[in-house]
BAKOLLUM-960190 format. One line per 10 residues: number of its first residue (from 1); their letters; for each residue x, y, z of C-alpha. Coordinates in pm, 1 decimal, decimal comma, m for minus. Example, Ala and Ser with C-alpha at 12.3 -4.5 7.8 and 13.67 -1.06 7.14 Angstrom:
BEGIN
1> AS> 1230,0 m450,0 780,0; 1367,0 m106,0 714,0 $
***
This chain:
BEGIN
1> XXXXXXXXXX> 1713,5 m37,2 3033,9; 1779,4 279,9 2736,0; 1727,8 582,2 2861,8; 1416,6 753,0 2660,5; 1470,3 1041,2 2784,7; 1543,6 1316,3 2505,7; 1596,7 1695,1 2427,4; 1437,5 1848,5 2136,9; 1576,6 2197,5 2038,5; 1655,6 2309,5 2439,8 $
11> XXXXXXXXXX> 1303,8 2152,6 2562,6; 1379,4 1827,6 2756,1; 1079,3 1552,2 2876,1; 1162,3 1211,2 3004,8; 1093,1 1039,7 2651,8; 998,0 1178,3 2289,2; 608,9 1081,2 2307,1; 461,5 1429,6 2279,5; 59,5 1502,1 2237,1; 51,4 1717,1 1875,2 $
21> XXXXXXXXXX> m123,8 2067,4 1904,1; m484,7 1940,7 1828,4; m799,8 1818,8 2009,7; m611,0 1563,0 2253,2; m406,8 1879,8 2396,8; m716,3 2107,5 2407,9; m704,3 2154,0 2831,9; m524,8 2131,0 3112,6; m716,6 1819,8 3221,5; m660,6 1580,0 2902,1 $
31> XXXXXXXXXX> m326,5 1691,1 2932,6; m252,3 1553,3 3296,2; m438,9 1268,8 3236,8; m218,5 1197,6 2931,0; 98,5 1240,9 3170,2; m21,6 1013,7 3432,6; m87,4 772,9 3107,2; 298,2 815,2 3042,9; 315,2 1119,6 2774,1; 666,3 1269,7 2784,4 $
41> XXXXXXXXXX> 516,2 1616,5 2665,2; 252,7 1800,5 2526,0; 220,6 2061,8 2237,1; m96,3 2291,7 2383,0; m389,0 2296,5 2116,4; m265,8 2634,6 1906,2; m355,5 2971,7 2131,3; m428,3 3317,8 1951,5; m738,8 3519,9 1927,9; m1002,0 3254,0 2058,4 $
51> XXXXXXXXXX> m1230,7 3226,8 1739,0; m1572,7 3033,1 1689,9; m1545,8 2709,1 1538,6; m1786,8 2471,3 1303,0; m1981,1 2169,6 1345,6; m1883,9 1918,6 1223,1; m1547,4 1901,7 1208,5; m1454,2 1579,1 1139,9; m1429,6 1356,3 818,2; m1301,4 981,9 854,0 $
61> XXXXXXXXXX> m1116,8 763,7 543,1; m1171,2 414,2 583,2; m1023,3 160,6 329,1; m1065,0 m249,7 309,3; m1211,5 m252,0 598,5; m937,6 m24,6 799,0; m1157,4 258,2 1019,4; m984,9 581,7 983,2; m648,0 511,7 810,3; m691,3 854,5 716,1 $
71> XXXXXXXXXX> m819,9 1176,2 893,5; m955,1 1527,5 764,0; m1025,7 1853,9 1026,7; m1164,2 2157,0 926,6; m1100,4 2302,2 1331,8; m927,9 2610,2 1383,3; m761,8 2693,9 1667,8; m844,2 2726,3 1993,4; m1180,9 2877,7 2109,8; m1141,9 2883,5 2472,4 $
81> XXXXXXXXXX> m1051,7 3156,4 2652,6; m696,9 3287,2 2663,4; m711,4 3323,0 3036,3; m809,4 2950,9 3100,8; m542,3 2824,0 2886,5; m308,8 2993,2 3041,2; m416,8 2940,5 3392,4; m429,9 2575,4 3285,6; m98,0 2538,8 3137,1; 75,2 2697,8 3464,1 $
91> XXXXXXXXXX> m123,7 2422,6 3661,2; 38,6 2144,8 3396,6; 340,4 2268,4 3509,4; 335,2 2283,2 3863,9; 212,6 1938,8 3881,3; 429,3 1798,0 3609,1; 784,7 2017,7 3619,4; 956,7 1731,9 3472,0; 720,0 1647,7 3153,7; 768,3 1921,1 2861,4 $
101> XXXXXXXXXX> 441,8 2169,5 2809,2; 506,2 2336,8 2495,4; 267,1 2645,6 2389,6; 167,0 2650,5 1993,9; 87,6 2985,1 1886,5; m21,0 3142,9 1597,7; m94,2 3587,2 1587,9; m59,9 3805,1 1289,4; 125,6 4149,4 1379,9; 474,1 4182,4 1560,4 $
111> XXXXXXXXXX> 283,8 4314,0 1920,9; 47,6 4014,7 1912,5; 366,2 3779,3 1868,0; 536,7 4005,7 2168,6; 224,2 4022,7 2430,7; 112,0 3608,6 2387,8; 480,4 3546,7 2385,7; 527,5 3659,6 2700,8; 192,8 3524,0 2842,5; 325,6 3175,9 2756,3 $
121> XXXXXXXXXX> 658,4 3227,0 2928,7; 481,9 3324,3 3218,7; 253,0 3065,8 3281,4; 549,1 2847,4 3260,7; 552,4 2732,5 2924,7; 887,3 2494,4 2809,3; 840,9 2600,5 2475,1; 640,2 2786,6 2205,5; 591,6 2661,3 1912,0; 506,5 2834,0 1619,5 $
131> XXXXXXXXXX> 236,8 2729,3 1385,9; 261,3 2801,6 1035,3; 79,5 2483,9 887,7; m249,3 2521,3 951,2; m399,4 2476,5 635,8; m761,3 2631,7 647,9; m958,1 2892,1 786,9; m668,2 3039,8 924,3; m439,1 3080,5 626,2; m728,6 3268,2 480,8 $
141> XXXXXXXXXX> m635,1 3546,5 766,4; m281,2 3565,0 640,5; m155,8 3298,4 941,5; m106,7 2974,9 929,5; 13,7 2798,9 594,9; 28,2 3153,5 471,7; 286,4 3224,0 636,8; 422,8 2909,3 654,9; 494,7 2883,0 204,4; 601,5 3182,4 224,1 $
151> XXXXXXXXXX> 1009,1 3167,4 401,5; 1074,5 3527,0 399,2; 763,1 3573,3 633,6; 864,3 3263,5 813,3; 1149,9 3385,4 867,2; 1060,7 3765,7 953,2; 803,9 3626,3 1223,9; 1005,2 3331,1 1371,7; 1300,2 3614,4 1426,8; 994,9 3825,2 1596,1 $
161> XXXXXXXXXX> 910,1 3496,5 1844,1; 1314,5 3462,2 1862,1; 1404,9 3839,0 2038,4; 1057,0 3783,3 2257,2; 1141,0 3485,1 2352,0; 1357,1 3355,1 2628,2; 1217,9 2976,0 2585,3; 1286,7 2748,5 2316,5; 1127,4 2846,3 1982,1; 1019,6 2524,7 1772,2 $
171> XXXXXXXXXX> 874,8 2647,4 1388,6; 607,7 2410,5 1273,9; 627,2 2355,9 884,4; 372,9 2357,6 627,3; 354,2 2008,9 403,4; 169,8 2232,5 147,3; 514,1 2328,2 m49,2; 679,8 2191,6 m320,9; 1008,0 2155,1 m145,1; 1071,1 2153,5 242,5 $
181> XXXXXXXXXX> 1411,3 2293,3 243,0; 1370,6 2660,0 160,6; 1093,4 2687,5 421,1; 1362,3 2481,0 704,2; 1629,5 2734,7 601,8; 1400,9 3015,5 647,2; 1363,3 2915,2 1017,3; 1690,2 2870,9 1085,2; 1773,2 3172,8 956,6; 1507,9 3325,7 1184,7 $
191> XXXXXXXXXX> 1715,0 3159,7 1479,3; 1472,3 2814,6 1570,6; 1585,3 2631,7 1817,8; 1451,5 2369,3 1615,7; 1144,7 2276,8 1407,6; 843,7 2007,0 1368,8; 697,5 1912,4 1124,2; 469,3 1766,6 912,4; 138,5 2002,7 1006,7; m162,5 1878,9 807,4 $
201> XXXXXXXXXX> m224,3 1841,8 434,7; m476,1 2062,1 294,6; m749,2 1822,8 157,7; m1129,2 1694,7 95,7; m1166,1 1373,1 280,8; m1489,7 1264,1 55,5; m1814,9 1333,6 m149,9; m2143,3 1215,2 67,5; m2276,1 1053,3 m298,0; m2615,5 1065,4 m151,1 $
211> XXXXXXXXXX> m2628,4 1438,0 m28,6; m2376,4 1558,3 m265,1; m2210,2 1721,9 m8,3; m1838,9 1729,3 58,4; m1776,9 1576,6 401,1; m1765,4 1721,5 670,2; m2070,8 1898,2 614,7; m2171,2 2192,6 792,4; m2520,9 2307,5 726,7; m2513,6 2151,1 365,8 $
221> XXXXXXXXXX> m2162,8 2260,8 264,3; m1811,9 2206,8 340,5; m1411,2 2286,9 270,7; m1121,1 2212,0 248,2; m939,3 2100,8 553,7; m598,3 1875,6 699,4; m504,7 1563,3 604,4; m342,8 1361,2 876,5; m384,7 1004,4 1013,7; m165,7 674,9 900,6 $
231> XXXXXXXXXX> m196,8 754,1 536,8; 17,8 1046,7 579,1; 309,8 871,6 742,6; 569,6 839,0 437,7; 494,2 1246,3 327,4; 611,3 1302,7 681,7; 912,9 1060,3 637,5; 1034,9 1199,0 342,7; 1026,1 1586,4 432,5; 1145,7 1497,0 814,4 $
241> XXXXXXXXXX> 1449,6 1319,8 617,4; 1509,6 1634,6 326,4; 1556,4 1823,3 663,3; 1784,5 1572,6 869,3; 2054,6 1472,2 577,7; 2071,5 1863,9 467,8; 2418,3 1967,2 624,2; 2334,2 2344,9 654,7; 2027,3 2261,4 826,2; 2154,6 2106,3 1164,8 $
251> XXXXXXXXXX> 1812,2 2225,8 1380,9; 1636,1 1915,7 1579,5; 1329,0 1797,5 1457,3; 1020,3 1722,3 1642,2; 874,6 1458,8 1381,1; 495,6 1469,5 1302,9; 248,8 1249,6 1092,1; 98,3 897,6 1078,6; 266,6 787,8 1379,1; 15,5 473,4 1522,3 $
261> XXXXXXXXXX> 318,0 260,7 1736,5; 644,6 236,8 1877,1; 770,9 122,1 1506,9; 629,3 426,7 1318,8; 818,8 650,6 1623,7; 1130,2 462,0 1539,8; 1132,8 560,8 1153,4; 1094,5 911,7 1257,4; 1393,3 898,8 1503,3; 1591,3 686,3 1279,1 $
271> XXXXXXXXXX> 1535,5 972,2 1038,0; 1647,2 1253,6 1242,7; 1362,3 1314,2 1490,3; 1461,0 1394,0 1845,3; 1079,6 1360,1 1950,0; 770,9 1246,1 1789,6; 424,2 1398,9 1785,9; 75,5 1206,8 1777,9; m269,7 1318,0 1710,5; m459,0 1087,1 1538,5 $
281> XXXXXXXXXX> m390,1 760,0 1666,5; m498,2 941,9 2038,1; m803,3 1050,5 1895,7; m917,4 705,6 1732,0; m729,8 492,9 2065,7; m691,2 662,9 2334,5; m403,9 816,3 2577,7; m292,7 465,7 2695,2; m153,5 374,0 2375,3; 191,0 551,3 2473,5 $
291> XXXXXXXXXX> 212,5 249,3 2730,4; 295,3 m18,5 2434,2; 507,7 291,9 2276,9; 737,3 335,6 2526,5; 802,9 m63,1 2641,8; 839,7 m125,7 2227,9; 1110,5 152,7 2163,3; 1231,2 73,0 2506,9; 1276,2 m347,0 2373,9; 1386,1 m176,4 2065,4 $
301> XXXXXXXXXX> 1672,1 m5,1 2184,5; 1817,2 m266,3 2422,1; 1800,6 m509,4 2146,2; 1943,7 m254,5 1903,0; 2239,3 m165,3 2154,7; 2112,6 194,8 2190,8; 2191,8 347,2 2541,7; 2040,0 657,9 2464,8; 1822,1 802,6 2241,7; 2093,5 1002,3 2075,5 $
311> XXXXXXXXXX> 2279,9 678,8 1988,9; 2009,9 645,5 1707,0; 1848,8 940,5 1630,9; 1962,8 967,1 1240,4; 2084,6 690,6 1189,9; 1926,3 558,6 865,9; 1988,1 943,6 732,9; 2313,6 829,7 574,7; 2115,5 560,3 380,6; 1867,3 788,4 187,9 $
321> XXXXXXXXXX> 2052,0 890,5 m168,6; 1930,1 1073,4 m426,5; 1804,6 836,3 m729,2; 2085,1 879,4 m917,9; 2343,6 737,0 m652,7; 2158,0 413,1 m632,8; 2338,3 77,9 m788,4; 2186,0 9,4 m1127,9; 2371,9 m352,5 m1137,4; 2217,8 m469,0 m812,3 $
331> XXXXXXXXXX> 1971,9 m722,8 m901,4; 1703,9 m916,2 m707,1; 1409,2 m1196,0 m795,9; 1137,6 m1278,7 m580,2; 1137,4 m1611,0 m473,5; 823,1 m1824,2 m356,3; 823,3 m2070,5 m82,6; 622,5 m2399,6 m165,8; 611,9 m2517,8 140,9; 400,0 m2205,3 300,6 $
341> XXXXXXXXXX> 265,5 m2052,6 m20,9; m173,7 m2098,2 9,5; m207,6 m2133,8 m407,8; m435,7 m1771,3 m422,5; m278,3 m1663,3 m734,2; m255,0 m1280,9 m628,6; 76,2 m1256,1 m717,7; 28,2 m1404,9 m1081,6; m267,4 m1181,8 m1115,6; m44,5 m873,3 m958,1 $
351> XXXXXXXXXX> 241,5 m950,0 m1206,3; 69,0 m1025,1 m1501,5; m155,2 m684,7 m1498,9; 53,1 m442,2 m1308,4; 400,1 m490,5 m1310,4; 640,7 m744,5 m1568,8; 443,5 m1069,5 m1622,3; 715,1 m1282,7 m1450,8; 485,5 m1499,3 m1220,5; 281,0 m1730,8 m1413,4 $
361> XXXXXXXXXX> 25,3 m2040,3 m1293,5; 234,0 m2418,4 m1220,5; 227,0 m2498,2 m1643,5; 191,1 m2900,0 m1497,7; m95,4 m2811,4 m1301,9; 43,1 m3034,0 m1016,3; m10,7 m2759,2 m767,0; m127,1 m2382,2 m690,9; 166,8 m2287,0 m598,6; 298,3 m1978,7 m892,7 $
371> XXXXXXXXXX> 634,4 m2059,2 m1130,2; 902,6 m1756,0 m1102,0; 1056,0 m1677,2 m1484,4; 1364,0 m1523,6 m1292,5; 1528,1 m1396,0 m1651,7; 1178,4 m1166,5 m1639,6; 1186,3 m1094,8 m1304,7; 1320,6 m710,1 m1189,2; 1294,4 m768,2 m868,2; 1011,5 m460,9 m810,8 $
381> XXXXXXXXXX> 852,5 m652,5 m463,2; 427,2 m596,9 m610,0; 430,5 m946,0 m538,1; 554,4 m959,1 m190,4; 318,0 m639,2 m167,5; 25,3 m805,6 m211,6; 87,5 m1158,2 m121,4; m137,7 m1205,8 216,9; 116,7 m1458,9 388,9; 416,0 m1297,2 542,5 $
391> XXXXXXXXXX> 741,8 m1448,8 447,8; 618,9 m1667,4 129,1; 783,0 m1461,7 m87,5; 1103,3 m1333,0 2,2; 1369,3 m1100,4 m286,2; 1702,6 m1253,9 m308,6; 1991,9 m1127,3 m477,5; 2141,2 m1288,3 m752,9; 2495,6 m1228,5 m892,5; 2498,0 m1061,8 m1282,8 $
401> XXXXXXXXXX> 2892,2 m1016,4 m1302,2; 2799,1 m667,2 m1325,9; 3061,4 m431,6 m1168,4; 2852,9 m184,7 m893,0; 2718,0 130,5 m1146,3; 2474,2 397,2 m1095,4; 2274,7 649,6 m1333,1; 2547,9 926,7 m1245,9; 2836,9 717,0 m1296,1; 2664,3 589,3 m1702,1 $
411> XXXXXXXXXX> 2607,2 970,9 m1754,1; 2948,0 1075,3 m1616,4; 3126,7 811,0 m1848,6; 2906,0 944,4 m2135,0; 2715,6 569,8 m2169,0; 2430,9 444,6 m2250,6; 2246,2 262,7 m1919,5; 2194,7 m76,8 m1987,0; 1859,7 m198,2 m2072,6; 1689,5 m444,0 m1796,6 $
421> XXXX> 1537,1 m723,5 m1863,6; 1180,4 m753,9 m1880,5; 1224,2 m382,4 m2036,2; 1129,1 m308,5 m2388,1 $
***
């Protein structure tokens, strides 16, 4: 069997399912139970200056019939005693020495960042993590996302945690930026031992139409709050993946966002995550779902070759190009199967209003099953998109007699690109 066990910027657990710093990771109870459940580690729900929280906090985005496929929080961060969580976090550890407890913390000035510091280490922490993604309430008070768009604070504060520290130092990034890389430089710079990353996305969930009330609503009003859940799955890919294929960047990455199964846990790695963080999917199912997580990256892995997790982590980073590097000439159709195809006609409808009017009706009427114009067709998948039968409608490449060209190699040869078909 692979060996799942993995090591994440100096802070080691016996495989990369980690609890996010949220609800699920709130005590020292959840936390064992999600260890006995099979948890590899645990990111402590953030500790600072305990502060009162709202009710409600919650706002669920359900769509055709999917229950929470996206999630909204307006939480802060922890408002429990300091005391208790650290008592609780030492008692994680001396029950579980070989599963990784790592401490998120978020304080404003330098002797704040010294004094919890130490606390953490001292309870027995594995790790701190800083958070500078939390993106309201906090940020308000100059922490949080504040700090975390901003990489010469980043950087002053995570070079603060750095000379405090003698435990690995994780930075966890804000989503709320334009571009990922300054703000992954900036903790580098501040010495990380690594970073994770993506923390929410600042957002309003809904509109109560009835009320006219954002939701959640808290005595009749609401806010803005963080965006997390399955929608927010490919925003997490692509920063996790800026970060991973940058070579002045080199830190491990504890991947965060969207992850629901072993499959989503296996993008992340494949993109440069030595561990994965969940939230979400705990809240809406449970601790036990890490059971089916780590048997299907376990399968995975022998049937991939992979001894170790190392042996994949990044793999598919060589693989993501910029736009311009990709091969112009390469050409694909969609192709139908008749025997399988069910005659519904989303496809022709799919084609004909949304993408190049390629897939028309049978013109004999002999059957349901949709005609493919293939000199129309530029091979853009909507109809395998929306086509409810897996494997009816497969893209094939077909041979132009094209030589292998992309956009940079037209504009460094000073040509014009070459139109496509089915463009006018």
């Amino acid at each position: 069997m692979a060996d799942l066990s993995t090591n994440c910027g100096g802070i080691r657990s016996p495989n990369p399912f980690w609890l996010a710093s949220a609800p699920p990771a709130n005590s020292g109870g959840q936390i064992m139970r999600a260890f006995d459940a099979g948890w590899g580690g645990a990111v402590w729900k953030t500790l600072g200056q305990p502060i009162q929280n709202v009710s409600s906090r919650f706002g669920g985005l359900n769509y055709r019939g999917t229950r929470g496929i996206g999630f909204n929080n307006i939480e802060l961060i922890t408002d429990r005693p300091l005391e208790t969580n650290f008592r609780e976090i030492y008692e994680v550890k001396k029950r579980y020495p070989r599963h990784a407890v790592i401490t998120s913390l978020m304080v404003e000035t330098e002797a704040e960042w010294k004094e919890i510091i130490q606390r953490a280490i001292d309870a027995g922490s594995d790790g701190i993590e800083l958070n500078f993604g939390c993106p309201h309430g906090m940020c308000e008070r100059g922490m949080g996302s504040a700090v975390g768009q901003e990489p010469k604070v980043n950087e002053r504060i995570t070079a603060w945690a750095k000379h405090y520290s003698t435990i690995p130092v994780l930075v966890k990034l804000t989503p709320n930026v334009s571009d990922i890389l300054p703000h992954g430089m900036a903790a580098k710079r501040g010495g990380a031992d690594g970073v994770s990353l993506i923390n929410t996305i600042k957002s309003i969930i809904g509109v109560d139409i009835d009320t006219l009330v954002p939701t959640p609503s808290v005595g009749g009003s609401s806010t803005n709050g963080g965006y997390c859940g399955a929608a927010v799955k490919p925003i997490a890919l692509h920063m996790v993946a800026q970060l991973a294929r940058h070579r002045e960047f080199g830190l491990p990455i504890s991947g965060i966002g969207g992850i629901t199964n072993w499959r989503d846990a296996v993008e992340f790695l494949l993109l440069g995550s030595a561990s994965v963080q969940v939230c979400t999917e705990v809240m809406l199912r449970g601790f036990r779902i890490v059971e089916d997580m780590n048997e299907g990256l376990n399968t995975y892995m022998d049937e991939k070759g992979f001894a170790t997790l190392d042996d994949m982590i990044g793999k598919a980073v060589p693989a993501y190009t910029e736009w311009g590097n990709l091969d112009l000439n390469y050409d694909i159709v969609a192709k139908i199967d008749p025997a399988t195809c069910i005659g519904c006609q989303l496809c022709v409808v799919a084609c004909d209003d949304g993408a190049h009017q390629c897939i028309h009706p049978d013109p004999s009427g002999a059957t349901r099953v949709p005609v493919v114009d293939e000199s129309e067709c530029v091979g853009c998948n909507l109809c395998q998109i929306v086509c409810p039968v897996p494997g009816v409608i497969t893209m094939q490449e077909v041979p132009n007699r094209l030589p292998p060209a992309t956009w940079n190699d037209h504009v460094s040869a000073g040509a014009l690109l070459r139109p496509k078909k089915g463009v006018h």
